[in-house]
C-alpha positions in Angstrom: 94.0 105.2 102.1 91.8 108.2 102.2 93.0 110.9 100.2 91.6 114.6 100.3 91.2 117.2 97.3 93.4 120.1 99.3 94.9 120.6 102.4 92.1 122.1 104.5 89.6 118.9 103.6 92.1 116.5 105.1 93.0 118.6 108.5 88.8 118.9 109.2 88.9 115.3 108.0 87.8 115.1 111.4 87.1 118.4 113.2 85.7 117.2 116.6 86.8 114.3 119.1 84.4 111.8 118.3 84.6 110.6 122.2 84.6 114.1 124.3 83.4 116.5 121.4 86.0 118.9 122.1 87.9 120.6 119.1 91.1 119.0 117.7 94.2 120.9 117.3 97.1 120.0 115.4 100.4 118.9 117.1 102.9 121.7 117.3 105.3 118.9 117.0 105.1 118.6 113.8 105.5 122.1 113.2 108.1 124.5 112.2 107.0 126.9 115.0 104.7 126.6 118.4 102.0 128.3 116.6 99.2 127.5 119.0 96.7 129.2 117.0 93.2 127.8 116.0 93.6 126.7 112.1 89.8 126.5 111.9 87.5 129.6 111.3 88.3 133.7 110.0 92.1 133.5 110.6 94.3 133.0 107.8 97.4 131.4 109.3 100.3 129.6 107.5 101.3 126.6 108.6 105.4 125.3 108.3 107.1 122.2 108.1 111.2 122.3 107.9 112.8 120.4 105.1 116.0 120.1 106.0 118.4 118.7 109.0 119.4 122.3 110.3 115.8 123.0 110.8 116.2 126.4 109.2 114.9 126.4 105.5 111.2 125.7 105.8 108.0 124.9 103.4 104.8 127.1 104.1 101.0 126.0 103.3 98.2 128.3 103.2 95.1 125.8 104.7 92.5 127.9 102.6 94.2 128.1 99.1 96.8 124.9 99.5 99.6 127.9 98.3 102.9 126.6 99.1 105.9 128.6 99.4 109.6 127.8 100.3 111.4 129.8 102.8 115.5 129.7 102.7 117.3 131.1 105.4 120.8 132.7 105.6 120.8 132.3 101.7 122.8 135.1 99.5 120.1 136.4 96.7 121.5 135.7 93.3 121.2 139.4 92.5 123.3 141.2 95.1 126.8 139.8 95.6 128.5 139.8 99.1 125.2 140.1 100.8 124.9 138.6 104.4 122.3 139.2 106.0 120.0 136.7 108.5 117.0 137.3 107.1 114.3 135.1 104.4 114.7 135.1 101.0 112.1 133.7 99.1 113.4 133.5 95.5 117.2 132.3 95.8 118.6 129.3 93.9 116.6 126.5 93.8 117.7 124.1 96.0 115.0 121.3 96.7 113.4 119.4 94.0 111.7 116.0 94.4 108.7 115.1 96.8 108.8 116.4 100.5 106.8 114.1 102.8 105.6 115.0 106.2 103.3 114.0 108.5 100.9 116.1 110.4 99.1 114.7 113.7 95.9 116.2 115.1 94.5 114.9 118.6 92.3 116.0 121.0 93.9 117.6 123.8 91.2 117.5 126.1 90.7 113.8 126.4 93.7 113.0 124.6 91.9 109.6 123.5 91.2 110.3 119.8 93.6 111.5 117.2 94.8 111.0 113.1 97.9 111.5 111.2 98.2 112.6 107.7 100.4 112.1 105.5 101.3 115.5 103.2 103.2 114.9 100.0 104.4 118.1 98.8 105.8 118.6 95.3 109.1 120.8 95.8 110.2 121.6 92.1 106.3 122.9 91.8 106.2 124.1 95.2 102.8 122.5 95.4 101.0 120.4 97.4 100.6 116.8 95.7 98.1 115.0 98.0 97.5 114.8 101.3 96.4 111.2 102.6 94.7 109.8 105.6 97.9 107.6 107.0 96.5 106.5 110.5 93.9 107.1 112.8 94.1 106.2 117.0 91.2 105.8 119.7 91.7 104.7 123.1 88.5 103.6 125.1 88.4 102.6 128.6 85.9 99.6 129.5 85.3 97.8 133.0 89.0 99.7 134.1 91.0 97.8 131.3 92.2 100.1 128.6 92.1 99.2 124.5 93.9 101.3 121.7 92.8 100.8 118.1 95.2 102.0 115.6 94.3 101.7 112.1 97.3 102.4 109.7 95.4 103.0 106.7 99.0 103.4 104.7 99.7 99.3 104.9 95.9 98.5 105.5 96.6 97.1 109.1 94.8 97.5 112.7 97.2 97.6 115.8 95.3 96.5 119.0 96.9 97.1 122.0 95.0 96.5 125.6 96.2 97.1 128.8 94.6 94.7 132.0 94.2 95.6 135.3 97.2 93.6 136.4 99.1 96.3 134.4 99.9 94.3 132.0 100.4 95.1 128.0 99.0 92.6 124.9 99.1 93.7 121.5 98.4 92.2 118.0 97.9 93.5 114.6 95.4 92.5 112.4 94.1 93.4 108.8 92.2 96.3 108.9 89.2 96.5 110.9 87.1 99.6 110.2 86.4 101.8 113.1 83.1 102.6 114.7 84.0 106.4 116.1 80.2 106.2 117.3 80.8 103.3 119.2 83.8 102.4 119.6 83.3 99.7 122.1 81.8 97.8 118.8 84.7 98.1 117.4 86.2 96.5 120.3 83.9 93.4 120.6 84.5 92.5 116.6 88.3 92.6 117.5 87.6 90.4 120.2 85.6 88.0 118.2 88.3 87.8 115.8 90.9 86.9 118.3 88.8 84.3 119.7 88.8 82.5 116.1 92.4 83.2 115.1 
């Protein structure tokens, strides 16, 4: 697996479809709110993941200094009994200690052909960012109207190929990992081919 020095080298780990050009964005699915803000550039956004169930108490990343802060809602501080009130506290009892894991997707919405998934390990005792890895990376390419997807899945050094015929049809087979060519992916295609001939 890849993995990146802070938080902001892994989500430009790519910064561009490598197919249409066109900016990637990360997948409000993954996130704590809709956010729908660029995360590249002068804006200093924060960026949330929820750690728990109830989807209220939430971890916070700064992309340009990897500062990590948990959020607790609807806690009592420790300081002021009989206190209920909705809002954020950012310094009651420690609850969370351990490694948080999440994974972050960021596709290209414009062709939606080409996308990656991280994989964020976040320290919670430290409340700090651990690593951030390279987990899995997708392209889909359509050649002669039959469709191929290529995932690599960097995490268990595997390639999913999946290719859909013209008769509608669906085939799939994983293989060890074949390295992408993002330039030309069609290459990528032809040594999967190759190798299916021979297996």
């Amino acid at each position: 697996m890849i993995k990146f020095s802070s938080f902001k080298e892994a989500i430009n780990y790519q910064p561009v479809c490598p197919l249409c050009r066109s900016q990637l964005h990360i997948n409000d699915r993954d996130l704590a709110a809709d956010y729908g803000f660029e995360y590249r550039g002068d804006k200093r956004e924060r960026i949330s993941f929820f750690v728990n169930r109830r989807e209220d108490d939430t971890l916070t990343i700064d992309p340009e200094t990897d500062e990590v802060e948990l959020l607790y809602a609807n806690r009592m501080p420790p300081s002021i009994p009989n206190y209920n009130s909705p809002t954020h506290y950012t310094n009651p009892p420690k609850a969370y200690n351990g490694r948080f894991l999440h994974a972050l997707t960021i596709d290209c919405k414009s062709c939606c052909q080409y996308g990656f998934t991280l994989q964020l390990h976040f320290d919670l005792t430290e409340q700090k960012l651990a690593s951030a890895f390279l987990n899995s990376e997708t392209v889909n390419i359509t050649e002669c109207e039959m469709v191929h997807e290529i995932k690599n899945i960097y995490a268990t050094e595997k390639t999913h190929y999946t290719y859909f015929p013209r008769d509608g049809s669906c085939k799939q087979t994983t293989l060890p990992l074949i390295a992408l060519d993002l330039s030309n992916p069609l290459e990528t295609v032809a040594r999967i081919r190759k190798l299916l001939i021979f297996s």
